[in-house]
N, C-alpha and C positions, 0 to 999 in steps of 0.2 A: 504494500500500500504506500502510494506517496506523502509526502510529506503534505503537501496541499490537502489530500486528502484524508487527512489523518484530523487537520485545524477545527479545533472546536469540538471532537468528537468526546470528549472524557462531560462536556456541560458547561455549565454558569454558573456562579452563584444565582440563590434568589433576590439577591438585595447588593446594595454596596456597603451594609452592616452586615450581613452574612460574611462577607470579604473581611471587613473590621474586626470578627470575633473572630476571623477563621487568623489571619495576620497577627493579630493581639494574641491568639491562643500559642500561636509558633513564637514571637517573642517573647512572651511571657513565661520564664521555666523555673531551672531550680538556680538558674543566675541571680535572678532578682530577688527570690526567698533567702538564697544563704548568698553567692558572690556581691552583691551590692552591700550588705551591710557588713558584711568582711572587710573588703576594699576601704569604704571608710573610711571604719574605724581602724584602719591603718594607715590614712592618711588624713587624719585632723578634721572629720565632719565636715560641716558646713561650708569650706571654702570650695573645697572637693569638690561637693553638692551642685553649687553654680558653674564651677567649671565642665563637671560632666555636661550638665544640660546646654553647655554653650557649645560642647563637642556633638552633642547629639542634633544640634540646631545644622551644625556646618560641614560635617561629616556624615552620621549614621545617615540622614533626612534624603539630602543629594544622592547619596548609592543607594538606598534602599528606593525610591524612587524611580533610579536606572532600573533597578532589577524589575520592578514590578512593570516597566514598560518592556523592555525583554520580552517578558510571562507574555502582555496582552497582544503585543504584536505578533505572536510565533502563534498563542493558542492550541501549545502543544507540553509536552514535558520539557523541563528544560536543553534536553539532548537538543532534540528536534526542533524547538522554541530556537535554537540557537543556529540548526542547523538551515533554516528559513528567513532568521535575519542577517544573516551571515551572507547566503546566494542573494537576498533582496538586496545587500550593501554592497556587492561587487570584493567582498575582502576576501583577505588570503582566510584558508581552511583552519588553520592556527588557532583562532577564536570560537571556533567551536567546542575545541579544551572549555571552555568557560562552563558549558551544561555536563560535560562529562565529570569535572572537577568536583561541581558543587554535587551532582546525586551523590557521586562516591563518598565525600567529603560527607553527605546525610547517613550514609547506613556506617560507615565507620564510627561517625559520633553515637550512631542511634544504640552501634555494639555497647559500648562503655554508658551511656547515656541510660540504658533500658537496668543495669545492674546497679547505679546507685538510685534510681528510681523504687528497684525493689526493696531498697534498706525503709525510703518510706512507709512502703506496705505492710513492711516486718513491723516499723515503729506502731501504725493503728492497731495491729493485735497488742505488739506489748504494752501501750497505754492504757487500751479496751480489758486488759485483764488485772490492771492497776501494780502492774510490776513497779511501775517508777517511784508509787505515794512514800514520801521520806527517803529518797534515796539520794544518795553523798555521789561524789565526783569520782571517787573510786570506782565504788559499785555502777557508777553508767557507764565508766570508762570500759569497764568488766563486761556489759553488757553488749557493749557497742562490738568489742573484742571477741564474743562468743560466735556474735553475727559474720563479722566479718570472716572470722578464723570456719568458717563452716562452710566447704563447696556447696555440698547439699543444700544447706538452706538460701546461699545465694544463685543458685541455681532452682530451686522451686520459686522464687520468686519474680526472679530475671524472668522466665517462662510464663507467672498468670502475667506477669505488664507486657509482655512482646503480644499475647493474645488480647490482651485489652488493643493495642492499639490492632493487632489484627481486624480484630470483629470492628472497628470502627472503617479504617482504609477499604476494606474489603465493600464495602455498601456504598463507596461512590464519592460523588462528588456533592450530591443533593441529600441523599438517603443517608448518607455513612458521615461526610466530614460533615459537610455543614449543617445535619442532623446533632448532630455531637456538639459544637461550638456554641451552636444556640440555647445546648443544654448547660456545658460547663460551665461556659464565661461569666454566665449571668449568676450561676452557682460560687466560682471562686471567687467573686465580687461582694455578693451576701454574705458568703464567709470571710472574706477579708474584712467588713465594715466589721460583723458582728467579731472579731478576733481585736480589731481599733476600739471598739465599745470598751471591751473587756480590761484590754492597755490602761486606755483611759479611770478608768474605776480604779482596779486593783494593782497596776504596776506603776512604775515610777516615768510616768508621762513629759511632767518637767523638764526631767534630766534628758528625755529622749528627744524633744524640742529643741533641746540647749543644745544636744552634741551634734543633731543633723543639721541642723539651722542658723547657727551661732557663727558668723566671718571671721576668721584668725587667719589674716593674709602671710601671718608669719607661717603658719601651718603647708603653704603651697610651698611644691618646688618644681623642677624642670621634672623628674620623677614623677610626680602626683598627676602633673599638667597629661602625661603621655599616659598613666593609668587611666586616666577619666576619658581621655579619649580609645582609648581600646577598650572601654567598659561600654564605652558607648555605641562603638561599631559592632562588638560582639554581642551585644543584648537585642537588637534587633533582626537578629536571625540571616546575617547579611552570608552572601555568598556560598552559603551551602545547600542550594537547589529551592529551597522549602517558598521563597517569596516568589521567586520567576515561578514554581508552579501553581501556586496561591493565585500572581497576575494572572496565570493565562484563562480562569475562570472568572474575572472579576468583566462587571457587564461595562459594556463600551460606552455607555453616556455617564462613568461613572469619573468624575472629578480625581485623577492621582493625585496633586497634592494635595487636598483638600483630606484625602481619604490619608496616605501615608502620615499625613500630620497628627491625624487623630487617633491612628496607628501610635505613635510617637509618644503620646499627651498619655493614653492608656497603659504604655508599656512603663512611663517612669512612675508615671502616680501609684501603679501597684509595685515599686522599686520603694517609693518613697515609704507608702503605706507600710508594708511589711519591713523596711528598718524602724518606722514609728513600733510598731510592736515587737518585733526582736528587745532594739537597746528598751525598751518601757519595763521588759521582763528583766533584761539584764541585767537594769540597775535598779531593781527592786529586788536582786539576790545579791549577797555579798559572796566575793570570790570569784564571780566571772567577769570575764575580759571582753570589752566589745570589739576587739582584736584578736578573740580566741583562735580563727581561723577555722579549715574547714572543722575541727570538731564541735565547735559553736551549735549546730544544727541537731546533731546526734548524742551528743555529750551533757553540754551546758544547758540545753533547753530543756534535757529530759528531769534535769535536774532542780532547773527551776520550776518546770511545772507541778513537781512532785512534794512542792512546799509551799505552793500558792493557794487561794482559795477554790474550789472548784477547778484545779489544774489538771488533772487526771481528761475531764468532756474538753475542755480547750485544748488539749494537747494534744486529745485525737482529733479535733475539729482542725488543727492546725496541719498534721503528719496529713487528714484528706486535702487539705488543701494544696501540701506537696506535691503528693502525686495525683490531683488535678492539674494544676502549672506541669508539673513534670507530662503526663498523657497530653495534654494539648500540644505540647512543642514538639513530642513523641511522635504523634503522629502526620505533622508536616516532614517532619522527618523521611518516611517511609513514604510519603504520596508522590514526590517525585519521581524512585526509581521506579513506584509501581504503574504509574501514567507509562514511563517509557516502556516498559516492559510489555504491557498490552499494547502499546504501536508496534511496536518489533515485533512481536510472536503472536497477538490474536491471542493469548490467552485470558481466559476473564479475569475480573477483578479479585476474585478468589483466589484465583489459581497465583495469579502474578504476585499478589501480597505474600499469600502462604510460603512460596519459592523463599522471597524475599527475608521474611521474619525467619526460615528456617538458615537459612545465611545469614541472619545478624548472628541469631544467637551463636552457631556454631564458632564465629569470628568471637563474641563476647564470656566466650570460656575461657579467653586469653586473658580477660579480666578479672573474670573469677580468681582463677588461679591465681592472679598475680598478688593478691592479699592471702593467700595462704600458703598452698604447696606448691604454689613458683613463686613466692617472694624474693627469692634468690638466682631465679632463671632473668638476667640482663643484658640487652642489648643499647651498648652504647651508655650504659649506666640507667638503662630505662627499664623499669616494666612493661609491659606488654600495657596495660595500662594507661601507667605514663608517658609511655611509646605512640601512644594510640592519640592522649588529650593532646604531646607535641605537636603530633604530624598533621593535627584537624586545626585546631587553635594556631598553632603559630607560623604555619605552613602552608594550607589549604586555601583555610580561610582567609589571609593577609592579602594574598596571590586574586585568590577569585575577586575578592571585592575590590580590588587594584585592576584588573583585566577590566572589570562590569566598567568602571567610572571611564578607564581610558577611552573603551569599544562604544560606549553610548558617547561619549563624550570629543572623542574625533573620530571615529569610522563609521559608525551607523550610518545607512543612507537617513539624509536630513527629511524627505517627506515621510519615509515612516516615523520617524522622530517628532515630529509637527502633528502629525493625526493623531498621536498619543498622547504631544503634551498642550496641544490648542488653548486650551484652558487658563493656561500660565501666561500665554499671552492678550488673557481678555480683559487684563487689567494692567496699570500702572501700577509703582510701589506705591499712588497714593490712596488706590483703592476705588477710586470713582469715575474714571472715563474709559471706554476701550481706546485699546493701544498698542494692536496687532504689529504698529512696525517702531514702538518707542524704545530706543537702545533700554530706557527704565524696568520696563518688561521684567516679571519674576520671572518669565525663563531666561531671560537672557542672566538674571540672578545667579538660577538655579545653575544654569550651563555654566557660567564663571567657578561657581564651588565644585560642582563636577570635577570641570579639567584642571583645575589646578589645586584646590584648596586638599580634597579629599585625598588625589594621589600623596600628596607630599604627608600630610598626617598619616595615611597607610601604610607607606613607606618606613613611617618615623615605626607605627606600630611593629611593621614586621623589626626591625634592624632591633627594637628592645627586648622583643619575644628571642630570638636568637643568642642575643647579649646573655639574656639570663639563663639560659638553657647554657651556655658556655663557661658563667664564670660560677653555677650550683654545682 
C-alpha cells in the first residue's frame, strides 16, 4: 500500500480536546510527579521555576509544535509521516531517520518506562494493605529493597502495565486512545486537586509556596539555566515518535499553536501542582530532603504518608495517580510503532500492538535484571538500565528534536508549512489586525525560535547530557 494511500487511515480525533488530553496525557508522566520536584529542589526553587517556564516558552513550545505539524501533514505514523514530507520537500532520504529514531526511541523508553511504572502498582497494594502506617526510613528503604531485589515481582508487574497499555492501543485511535484520555485526564486532575486539598489542610503548605515560589537569583547558575531547559524539552514528550503520531490524528481546522500552548499550560501546572504537594508532605515530616532524589517517591513519601492523618487513602490515591501519569504517557509511547506497523504489514490493531508489547517487554528484562541479578553485568559502566535511560535521554532524544527544529525549520517545503501553520499568520504580535504578510507575524516568531533559538539550546542540552555521562 502507498504511502498516499495509507494518509489518514489509523482516524481523527473527535475534538481538538481529545488531541489536548491525548498530548497532555503523553507529556504528563512520572517526570513531572517525581523528576520536577527533584530537579528543584536541587536547584534553589523558585528561581528554577521561572527559568524553566521561560525555556518551555522558547524551546519545548517551537519543536513541539514542529512535531505536531510533521504528524498533521504526513497523517500517517511517524515513519511514513516523514517519509511523505520528506518526497513533498524534494530533500535528501536522511531525514527520514527522524520517524524511525523517534518510534525506536518510544519502545526503548517504553522497555524501562513500563518497569518503574510497575513499582507504582506494587506501591497501591502495599499502601491498600496499610504496610507503611508508622513506618521509619529504614523499614521503607527495606521495602523498597525487597521490590526491587525481586525479578518475579518486577516482572508480574512490568507484564499487568505493558497489558494495561495493551488493551488500551489495541482499540484505536477513537475507541482505544482517545476513549482512554477522556477517561484518565479528567480523572488524574480530580485526583491531583483532591491530593492539593489534602497538602493544603494537613501538610506544610507555606513552606511548599516558599521553596517553589520564592526568587533567590543567587540560587541560579549557568548549571540550573541548562537543567531547566532540558527539563523543559524532555517533559513535553519531544522527539520520541508519540507527538508526530498524536498530530497526524488531530482535525485540520484545529489551531496548532493555540492547541500546543495549552498542551504546555497543562503539562506545567500539573508539574507545579504535584511539587505543591510533594514538598507540602515533605516539610510536614522531619528528616526528609526535598533533594532526596529518585528515592523521594518510593522511600520518603511512603514514609511520610505512614504518619500523617488519613495517609494510608492519600497514599494510595497518590501511587493511582502515578500510574495514571505513568499509562497515559505509556501509551503514546506504543501508538506510534503500532500505527507503523499496520501500514507495513496489514496486520490489525491487535495483532501489531501485541507483537509490539511482547518486544518491549522481552527488551525490558534487561531492566529487570539490572536491579538484581545483573546488577553487576556492565556495559560501558552502564546497566542495561542505565544503558537504556543514556541512549533514549541523552542521545535519541537531543538528536531527534535537533533534526525536527532544523527539517521544519529550513527544508520543509514552505506550502506545506503555511497550510499547517496559517493560523500564526492571522494575527500581528499585537493581536488585533490580520497580517498574512507582516515580518510581526507569530510565525515569522515562531520560525525565528525554531531555527535558531531551539537548535543552539538543544545543542547546549545534548553536549551537558554527554559531559555528565563522562565525568560520573
Amino acid at each position: 500500500m502507498s504511502i498516499n494511500a495509507n494518509r489518514g487511515m489509523h482516524g481523527v480525533w473527535l475534538s481538538r480536546w481529545t488531541f489536548i488530553m491525548a498530548a497532555t496525557g503523553s507529556a504528563v508522566g512520572l517526570g513531572n510527579l517525581w523528576k520536577f520536584p527533584y530537579v528543584v529542589g536541587n536547584n534553589g526553587g523558585g528561581a528554577f521555576v521561572l527559568i524553566y517556564f521561560a525555556c518551555m516558552l522558547l524551546v519545548g513550545v517551537p519543536v513541539m509544535m514542529a512535531e505536531v505539524v510533521l504528524g498533521r501533514e504526513g497523517r500517517n505514523s511517524p515513519i511514513n509521516s516523514m517519509k511523505y514530507v520528506v518526497k513533498g520537500s524534494d530533500s535528501g532520504r536522511v531525514w527520514q531517520l527522524i520517524g524511525w529514531m523517534g518510534v525506536i526511541a518510544g519502545l526503548l523508553i517504553l522497555s524501562f518506562y513500563a518497569v518503574i511504572a510497575g513499582w507504582g502498582l506494587h506501591y497501591i497494594l502495599e499502601l491498600s494493605s496499610g504496610s507503611v502506617v508508622g513506618i521509619n526510613g529504614e523499614s521503607a528503604a527495606s521495602l523498597f529493597g525487597e521490590l526491587t531485589s525481586s525479578p518475579a515481582k518486577l516482572i508480574v508487574w512490568q507484564t499487568i502495565f505493558l497489558g494495561m497499555c495493551l488493551l488500551v492501543v489495541s482499540g484505536g485511535v477513537k475507541k482505544g486512545l482517545g476513549a482512554a484520555v477522556e477517561i484518565l485526564m479528567p480523572l488524574l486532575f480530580i485526583m491531583l486537586v483532591a491530593m492539593l486539598i489534602y497538602a493544603i489542610l494537613e501538610g506544610n503548605f507555606i513552606a511548599a509556596c516558599k521553596f517553589l515560589f520564592e526568587f533567590d537569583i543567587a540560587s541560579l547558575s549557568w548549571r540550573a539555566i541548562l537543567e531547566a531547559m532540558g527539563l523543559a524539552f524532555f517533559t513535553l514528550s519531544i522527539g520520541m515518535g508519540a507527538i508526530m503520531a498524536y498530530g497526524a490524528y488531530m482535525p485540520a481546522d484545529a489551531s496548532i499553536g493555540k492547541t500546543v500552548l495549552i498542551v504546555s499550560f497543562f503539562d506545567s501546572l500539573v508539574a507545579i501542582i504535584a511539587g505543591l504537594i510533594i514538598f507540602s508532605i515533605v516539610f510536614s515530616t522531619s528528616g526528609i530532603e526535598p533533594s532526596a532524589g529518585p528515592g523521594l517517591m518510593f522511600i520518603s513519601l511512603p514514609v511520610a504518608f505512614g504518619s500523617m492523618p488519613a495517609g494510608q487513602s492519600i497514599g494510595v490515591i497518590f501511587f493511582v495517580l502515578v500510574v495514571i501519569a505513568a499509562w497515559s504517557s505509556a501509551i503514546s509511547l506504543l501508538e506510534p510503532a503500532t500505527a507503523w506497523l499496520v501500514e507495513a504489514t496489514g496486520f490489525t490493531r491487535f495483532m501489531a500492538s501485541l507483537s509490539l508489547v511482547g518486544f518491549v517487554w522481552i527488551i525490558g528484562l534487561g531492566s529487570v535484571f539490572s536491579f538484581n541479578v545483573g546488577e553487576d553485568f556492565k556495559l560501558a559502566g552502564f546497566t542495561i538500565f542505565d544503558g537504556l535511560d543514556f541512549l533514549t535521554s541523552n542521545i535519541f532524544l537531543p538528536i531527534g528534536g535537533l533534526a525536527i527544529s532544523l527539517f521544519v525549520g529550513f527544508v520543509m517545503n514552505r506550502n506545506m508549512l503555511l497550510r499547517q501553520m496559517i493560523d500564526l499568520d492571522c494575527y500581528s504580535l499585537t493581536l488585533k489586525t490580520p497580517s498574512y504578510c507582516s515580518i510581526f507575524s507569530l510565525r515569522v516568531l515562531w520560525d525565528w525560535l525554531l531555527r535558531f533559538v531551539a537548535p543552539i539550546a538543544i545543542t547546549a542540552i545534548f553536549i551537558m547530557g554527554i559531559y555528565d555521562s563522562i565525568v560520573s
